[in-house]
C-alpha positions as CSV (number, residue, x, y, z in Angstrom):
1,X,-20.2,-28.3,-41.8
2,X,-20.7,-27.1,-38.4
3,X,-21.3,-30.1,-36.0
4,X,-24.5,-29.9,-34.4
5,X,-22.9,-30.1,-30.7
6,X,-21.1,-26.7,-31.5
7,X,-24.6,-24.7,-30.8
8,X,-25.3,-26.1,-27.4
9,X,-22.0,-25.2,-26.3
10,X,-22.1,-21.9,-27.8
11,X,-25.4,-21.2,-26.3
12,X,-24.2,-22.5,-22.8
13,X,-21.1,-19.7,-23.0
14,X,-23.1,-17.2,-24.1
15,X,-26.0,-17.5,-20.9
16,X,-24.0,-19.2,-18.4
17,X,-20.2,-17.7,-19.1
18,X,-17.1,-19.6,-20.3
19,X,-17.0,-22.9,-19.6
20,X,-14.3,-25.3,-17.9
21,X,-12.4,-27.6,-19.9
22,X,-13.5,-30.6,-17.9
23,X,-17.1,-29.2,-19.0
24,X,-15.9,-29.4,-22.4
25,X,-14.7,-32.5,-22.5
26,X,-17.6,-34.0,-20.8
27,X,-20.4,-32.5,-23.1
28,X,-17.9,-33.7,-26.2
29,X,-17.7,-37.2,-25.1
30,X,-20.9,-37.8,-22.9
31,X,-23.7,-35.8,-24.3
32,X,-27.0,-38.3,-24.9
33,X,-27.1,-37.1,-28.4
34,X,-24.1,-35.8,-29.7
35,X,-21.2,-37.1,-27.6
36,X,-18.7,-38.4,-29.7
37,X,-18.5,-42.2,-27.7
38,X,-22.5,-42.4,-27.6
39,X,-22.7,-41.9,-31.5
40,X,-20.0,-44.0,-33.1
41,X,-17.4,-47.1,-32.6
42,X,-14.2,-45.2,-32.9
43,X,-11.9,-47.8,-32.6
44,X,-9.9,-49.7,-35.7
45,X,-9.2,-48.7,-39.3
46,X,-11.8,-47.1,-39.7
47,X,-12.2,-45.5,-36.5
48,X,-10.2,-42.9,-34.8
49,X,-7.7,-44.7,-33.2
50,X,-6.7,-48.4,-32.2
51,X,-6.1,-49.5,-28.8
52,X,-3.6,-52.6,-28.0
53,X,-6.5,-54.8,-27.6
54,X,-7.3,-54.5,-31.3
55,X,-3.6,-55.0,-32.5
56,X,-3.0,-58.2,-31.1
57,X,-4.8,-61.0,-29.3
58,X,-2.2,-61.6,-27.2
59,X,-2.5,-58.4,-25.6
60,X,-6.2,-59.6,-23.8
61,X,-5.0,-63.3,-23.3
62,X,-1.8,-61.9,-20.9
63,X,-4.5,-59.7,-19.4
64,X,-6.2,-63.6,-18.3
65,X,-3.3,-64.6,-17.0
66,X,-2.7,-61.7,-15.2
67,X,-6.5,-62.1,-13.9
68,X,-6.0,-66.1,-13.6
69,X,-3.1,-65.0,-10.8
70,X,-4.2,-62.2,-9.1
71,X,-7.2,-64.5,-8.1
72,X,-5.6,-67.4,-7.1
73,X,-3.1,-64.5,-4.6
74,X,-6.9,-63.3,-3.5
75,X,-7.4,-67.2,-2.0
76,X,-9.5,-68.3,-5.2
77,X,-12.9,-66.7,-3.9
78,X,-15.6,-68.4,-5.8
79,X,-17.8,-65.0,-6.4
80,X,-15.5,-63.1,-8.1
81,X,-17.1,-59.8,-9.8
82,X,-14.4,-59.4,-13.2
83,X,-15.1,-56.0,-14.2
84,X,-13.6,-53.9,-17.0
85,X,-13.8,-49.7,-17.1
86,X,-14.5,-48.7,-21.0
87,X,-14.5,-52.0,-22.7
88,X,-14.1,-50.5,-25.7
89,X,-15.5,-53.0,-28.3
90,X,-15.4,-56.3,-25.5
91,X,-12.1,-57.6,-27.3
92,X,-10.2,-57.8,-25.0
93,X,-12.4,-59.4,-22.1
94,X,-13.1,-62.1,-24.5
95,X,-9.6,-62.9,-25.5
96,X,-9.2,-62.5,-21.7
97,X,-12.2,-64.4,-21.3
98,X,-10.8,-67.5,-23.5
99,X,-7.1,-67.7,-21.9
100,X,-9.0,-67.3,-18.3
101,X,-10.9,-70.8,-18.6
102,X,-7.5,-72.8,-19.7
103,X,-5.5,-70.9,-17.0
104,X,-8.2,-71.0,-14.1
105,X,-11.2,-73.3,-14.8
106,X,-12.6,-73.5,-12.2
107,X,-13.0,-69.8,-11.8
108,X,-16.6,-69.0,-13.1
109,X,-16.7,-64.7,-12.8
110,X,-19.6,-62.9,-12.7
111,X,-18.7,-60.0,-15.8
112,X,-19.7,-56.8,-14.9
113,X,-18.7,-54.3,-18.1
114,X,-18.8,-50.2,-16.7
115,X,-19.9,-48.6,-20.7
116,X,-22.2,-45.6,-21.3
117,X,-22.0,-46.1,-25.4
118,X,-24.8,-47.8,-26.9
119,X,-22.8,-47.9,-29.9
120,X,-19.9,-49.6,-27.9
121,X,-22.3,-51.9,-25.8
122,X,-24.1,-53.7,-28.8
123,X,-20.8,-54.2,-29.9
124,X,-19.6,-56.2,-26.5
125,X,-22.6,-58.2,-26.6
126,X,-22.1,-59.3,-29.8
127,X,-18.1,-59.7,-28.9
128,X,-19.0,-61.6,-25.9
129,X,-21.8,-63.7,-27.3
130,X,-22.6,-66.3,-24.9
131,X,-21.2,-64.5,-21.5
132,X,-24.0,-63.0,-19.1
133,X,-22.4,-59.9,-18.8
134,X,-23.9,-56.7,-16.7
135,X,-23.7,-53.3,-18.2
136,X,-23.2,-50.5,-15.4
137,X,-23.2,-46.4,-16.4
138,X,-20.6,-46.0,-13.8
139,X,-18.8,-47.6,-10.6
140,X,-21.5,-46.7,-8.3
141,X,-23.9,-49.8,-8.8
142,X,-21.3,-52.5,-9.1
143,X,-22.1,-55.0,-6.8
144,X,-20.2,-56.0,-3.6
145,X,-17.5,-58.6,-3.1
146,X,-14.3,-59.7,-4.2
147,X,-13.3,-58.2,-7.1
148,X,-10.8,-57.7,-10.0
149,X,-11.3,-54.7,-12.1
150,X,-9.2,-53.5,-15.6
151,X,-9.3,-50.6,-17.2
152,X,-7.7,-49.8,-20.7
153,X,-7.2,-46.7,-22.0
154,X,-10.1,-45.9,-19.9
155,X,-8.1,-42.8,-17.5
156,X,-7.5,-40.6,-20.2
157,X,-10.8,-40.0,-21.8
158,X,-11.7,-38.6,-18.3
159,X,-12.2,-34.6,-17.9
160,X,-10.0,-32.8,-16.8
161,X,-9.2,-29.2,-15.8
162,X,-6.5,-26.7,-16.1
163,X,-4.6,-24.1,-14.9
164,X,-2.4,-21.4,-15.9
165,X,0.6,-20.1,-13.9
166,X,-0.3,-15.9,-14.6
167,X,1.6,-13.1,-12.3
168,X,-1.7,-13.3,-10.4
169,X,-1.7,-16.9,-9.4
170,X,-2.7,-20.1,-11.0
171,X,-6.2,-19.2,-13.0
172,X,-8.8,-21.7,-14.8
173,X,-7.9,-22.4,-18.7
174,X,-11.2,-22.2,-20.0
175,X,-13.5,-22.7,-23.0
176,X,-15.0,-19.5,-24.8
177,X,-16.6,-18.3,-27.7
178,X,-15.6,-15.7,-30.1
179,X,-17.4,-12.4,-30.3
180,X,-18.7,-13.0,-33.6
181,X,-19.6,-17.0,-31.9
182,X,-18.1,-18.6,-34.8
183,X,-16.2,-20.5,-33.0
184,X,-14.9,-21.5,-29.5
185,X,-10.7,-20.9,-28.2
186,X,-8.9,-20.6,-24.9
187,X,-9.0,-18.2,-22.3
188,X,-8.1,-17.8,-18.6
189,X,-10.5,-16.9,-15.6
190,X,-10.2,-13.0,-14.5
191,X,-9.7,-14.5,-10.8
192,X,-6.8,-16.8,-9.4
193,X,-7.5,-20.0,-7.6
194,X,-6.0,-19.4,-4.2
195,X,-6.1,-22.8,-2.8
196,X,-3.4,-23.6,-5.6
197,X,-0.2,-23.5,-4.3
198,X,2.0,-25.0,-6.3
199,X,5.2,-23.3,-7.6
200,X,6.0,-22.6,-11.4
201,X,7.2,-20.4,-13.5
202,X,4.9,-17.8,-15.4
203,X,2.8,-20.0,-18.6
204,X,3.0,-22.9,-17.4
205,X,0.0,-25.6,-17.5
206,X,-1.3,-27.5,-14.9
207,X,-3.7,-30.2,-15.1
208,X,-6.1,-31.7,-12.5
209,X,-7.4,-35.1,-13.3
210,X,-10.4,-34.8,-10.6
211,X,-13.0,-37.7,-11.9
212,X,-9.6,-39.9,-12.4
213,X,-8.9,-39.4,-9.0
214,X,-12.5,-39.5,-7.5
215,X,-12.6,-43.1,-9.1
216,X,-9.2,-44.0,-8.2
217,X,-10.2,-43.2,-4.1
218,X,-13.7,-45.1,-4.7
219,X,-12.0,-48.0,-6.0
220,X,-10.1,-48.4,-3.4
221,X,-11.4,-48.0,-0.5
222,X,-13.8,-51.2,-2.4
223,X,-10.7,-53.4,-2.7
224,X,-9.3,-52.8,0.7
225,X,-12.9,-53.6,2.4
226,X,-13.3,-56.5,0.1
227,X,-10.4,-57.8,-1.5
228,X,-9.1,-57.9,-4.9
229,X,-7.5,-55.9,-7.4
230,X,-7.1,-52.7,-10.3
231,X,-5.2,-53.1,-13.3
232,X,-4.7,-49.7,-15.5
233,X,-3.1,-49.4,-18.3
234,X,-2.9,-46.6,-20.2
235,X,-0.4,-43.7,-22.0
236,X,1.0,-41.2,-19.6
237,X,3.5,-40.4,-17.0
238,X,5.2,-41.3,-14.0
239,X,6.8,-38.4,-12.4
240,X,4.5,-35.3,-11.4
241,X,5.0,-32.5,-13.4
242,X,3.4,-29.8,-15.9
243,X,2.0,-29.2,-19.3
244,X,-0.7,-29.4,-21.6
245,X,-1.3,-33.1,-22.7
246,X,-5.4,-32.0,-23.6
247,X,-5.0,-33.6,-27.5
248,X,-7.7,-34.4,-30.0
249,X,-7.4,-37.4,-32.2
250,X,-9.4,-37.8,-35.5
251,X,-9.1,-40.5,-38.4
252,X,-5.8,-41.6,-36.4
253,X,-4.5,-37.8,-36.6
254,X,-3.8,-35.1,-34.0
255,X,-6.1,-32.4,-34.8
256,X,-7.5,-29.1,-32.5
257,X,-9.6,-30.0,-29.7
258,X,-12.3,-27.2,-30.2
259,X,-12.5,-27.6,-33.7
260,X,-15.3,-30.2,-34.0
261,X,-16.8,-30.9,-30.9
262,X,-18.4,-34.1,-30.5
263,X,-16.6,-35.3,-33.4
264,X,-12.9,-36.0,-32.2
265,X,-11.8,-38.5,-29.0
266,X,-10.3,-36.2,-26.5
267,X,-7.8,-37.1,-24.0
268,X,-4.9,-36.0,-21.2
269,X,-2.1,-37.8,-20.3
270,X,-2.7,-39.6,-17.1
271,X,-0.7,-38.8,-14.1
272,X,0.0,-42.3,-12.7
273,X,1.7,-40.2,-9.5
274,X,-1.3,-38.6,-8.5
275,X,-3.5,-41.8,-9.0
276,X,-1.1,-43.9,-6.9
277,X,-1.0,-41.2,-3.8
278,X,-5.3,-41.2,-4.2
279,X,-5.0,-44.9,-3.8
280,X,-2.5,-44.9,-1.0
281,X,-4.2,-42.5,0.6
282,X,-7.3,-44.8,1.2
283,X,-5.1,-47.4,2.7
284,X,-4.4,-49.5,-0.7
285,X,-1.0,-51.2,-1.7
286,X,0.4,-49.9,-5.3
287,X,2.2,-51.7,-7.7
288,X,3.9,-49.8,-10.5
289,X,3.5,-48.1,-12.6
290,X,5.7,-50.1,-15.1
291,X,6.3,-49.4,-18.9
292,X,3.6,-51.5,-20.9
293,X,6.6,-52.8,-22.7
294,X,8.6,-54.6,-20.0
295,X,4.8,-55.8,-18.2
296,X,3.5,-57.5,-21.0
297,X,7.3,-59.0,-21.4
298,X,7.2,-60.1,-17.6
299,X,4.0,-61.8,-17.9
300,X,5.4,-63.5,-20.9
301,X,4.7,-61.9,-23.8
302,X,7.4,-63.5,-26.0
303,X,6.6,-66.5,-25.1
304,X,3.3,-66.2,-26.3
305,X,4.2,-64.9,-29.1
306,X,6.8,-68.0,-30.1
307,X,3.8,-70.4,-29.2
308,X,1.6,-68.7,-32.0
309,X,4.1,-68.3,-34.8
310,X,4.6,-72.1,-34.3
311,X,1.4,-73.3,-36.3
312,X,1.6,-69.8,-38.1
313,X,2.1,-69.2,-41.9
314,X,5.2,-67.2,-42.9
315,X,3.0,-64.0,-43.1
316,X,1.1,-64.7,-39.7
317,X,4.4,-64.9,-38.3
318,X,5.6,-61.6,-39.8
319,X,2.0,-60.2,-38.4
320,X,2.7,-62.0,-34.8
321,X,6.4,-59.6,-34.5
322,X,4.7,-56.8,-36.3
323,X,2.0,-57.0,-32.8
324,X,4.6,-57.7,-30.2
325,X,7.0,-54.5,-31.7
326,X,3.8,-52.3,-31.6
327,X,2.8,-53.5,-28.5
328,X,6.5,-53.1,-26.8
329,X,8.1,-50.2,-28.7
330,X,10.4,-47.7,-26.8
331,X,10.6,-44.2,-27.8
332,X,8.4,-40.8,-27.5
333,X,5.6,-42.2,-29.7
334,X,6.0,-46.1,-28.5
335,X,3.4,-48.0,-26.9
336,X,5.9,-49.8,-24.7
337,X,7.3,-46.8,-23.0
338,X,4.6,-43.9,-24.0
339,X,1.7,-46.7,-21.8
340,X,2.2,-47.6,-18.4
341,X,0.5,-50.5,-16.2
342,X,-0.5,-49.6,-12.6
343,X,-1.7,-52.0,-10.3
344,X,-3.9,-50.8,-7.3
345,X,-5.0,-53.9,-4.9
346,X,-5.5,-54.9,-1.1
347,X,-2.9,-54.4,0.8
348,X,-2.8,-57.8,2.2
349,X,-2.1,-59.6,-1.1
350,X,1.6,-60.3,-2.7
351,X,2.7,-57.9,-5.4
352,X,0.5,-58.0,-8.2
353,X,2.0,-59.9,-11.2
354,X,4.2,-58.7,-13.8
355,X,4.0,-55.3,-11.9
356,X,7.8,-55.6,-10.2
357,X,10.7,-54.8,-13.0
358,X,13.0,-57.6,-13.7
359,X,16.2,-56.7,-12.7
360,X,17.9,-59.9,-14.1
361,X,16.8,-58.5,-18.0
């Protein structure tokens, strides 16, 4: 069954010429009627994919004591906005939520959620329950002041764009349709983009994470005129380099990203490089980026952990390691070494917590 977003983009190649993949990517996700996060809740079993959120609660309770420190470093400012970038289904701002008021109670945040799902905002209000949160479409319109922002697996669903290294310079990877316009593949723009300089050898990708960056710079420029601090976490890598991370997951298996649109999460890889120079750039200290293994173990992970399994049953218990192995595992497909943590903040705070490695493990 054809999906019903495949037309529209047909249609759009067919008047308007191929399209960019960061086009793509946008009308697959985004679009009011068809986009695959304003239609469903991808997330769990059932769902697409999980996030670390939905493994374990420990995950969102180290992400409160992360925020329960960073704000007592920011002076304890009594209007703190706590926002969080693609909440996903709110779990982990209310297990963040709930280790938040025994860490810091007399911190009172004002909860400001950025989410353009419907789907995935009913499901944060229901999550969330009593908490007074404000839903935003994008950064723009959260307020001023002090602020603490995290965002989850929230980079990588960004679009993106590519280039190809071709004897004629680096040219656009873009989206078209075949000449019968039965369905869509990759092609390159006839024309170079000269302002590309960067050396490669012939076929290899390039991607360019612009809205990543874009809300990277906006960010903060916010914390170093206000105060306060970004957490990211999310799969990626540390060192600049090339190649085509563009994927497509469905029912929790890689599949091809023009194949369905609108039905299947698409993602890159997110270049943690490039987001640290943006945010140095506008005058912001960086932390990081560190493994998600050896940050959650910093800010105490296995201790956690030990705390739970003491009131657990034997099979909780087995559960409780199952969550930390997921949530710490090294390897190419790992959580602990595939996701990294980032921390972007004003430069007059102390290094952000958990973020420096510890060189005495």
């Amino acid at each position: 069954m054809t999906p019903p977003l495949f037309a529209e983009i047909r249609d759009e190649i067919v008047e308007a010429g191929p399209m960019s993949i960061a086009r793509y990517m946008a009308l697959c996700l985004g679009h009011p009627l068809h986009g695959y996060y304003r239609t469903r809740d991808p997330l769990g079993a059932r769902g697409d994919f999980i996030t670390a959120p939905e493994i374990s609660q420990m995950f969102g309770e180290l992400i409160g004591i992360w925020i329960a420190a960073t704000w007592a470093a920011m002076g304890e400012p009594g209007d703190l906005i706590l926002g969080e970038l693609g909440p996903g289904r709110g779990t982990l701002m209310a297990d963040a939520l709930r280790a938040l008021a025994r860490a810091a109670p007399g911190l009172r945040p004002n909860v400001h959620l950025v989410e353009t799902s419907p789907v995935l905002r009913a499901a944060q209000a229901s999550r969330l329950g009593q908490v007074s949160a404000i839903w935003h479409d994008g950064i723009e319109t959260l307020p001023d002041g002090p602020m603490i922002v995290v965002a989850n697996e929230f980079f990588d669903a960004l679009p993106v764009r590519q280039f190809q290294r071709t004897e004629r310079g680096w040219c656009e990877r873009l989206v078209g349709v075949s000449p019968d316009g039965g369905r869509l593949g990759f092609g390159l723009a006839a024309e170079p983009d000269r302002e590309i300089g960067a050396d490669a050898p012939i076929g290899v990708v390039m991607t360019v994470p612009g809205p990543a960056l874009d809300i990277t710079r906006a960010l903060s420029r916010r914390l170093v005129a206000k105060g306060g601090a970004l957490l990211a976490i999310d799969y990626g890598h540390v060192r600049p380099g090339f190649g085509d991370t563009l994927q497509a997951v469905a029912a929790h298996r890689f599949t091809n990203p023009l194949g369905a649109p609108g039905e299947a999460d698409l993602t890159a890889h997110v270049d943690f490089s490039a987001l640290g120079r943006a945010a140095s750039v506008e005058g912001a200290r960086v932390d990081g980026p560190l493994d998600q293994g050896a940050f959650l173990i910093n800010l105490g992970l296995r201790q956690r952990a030990d705390r739970l399994k003491r009131d657990a049953t034997r099979d909780q218990a087995e559960a409780i390691d199952t969550a930390v192995a997921r949530l710490t595992a090294s390897g190419r497909r790992g959580m602990g070494t595939l996701f990294k943590a980032i921390g972007i903040a004003d430069p007059r705070m102390p290094p952000l917590p958990g973020l420096v490695p510890d060189l005495s493990a």
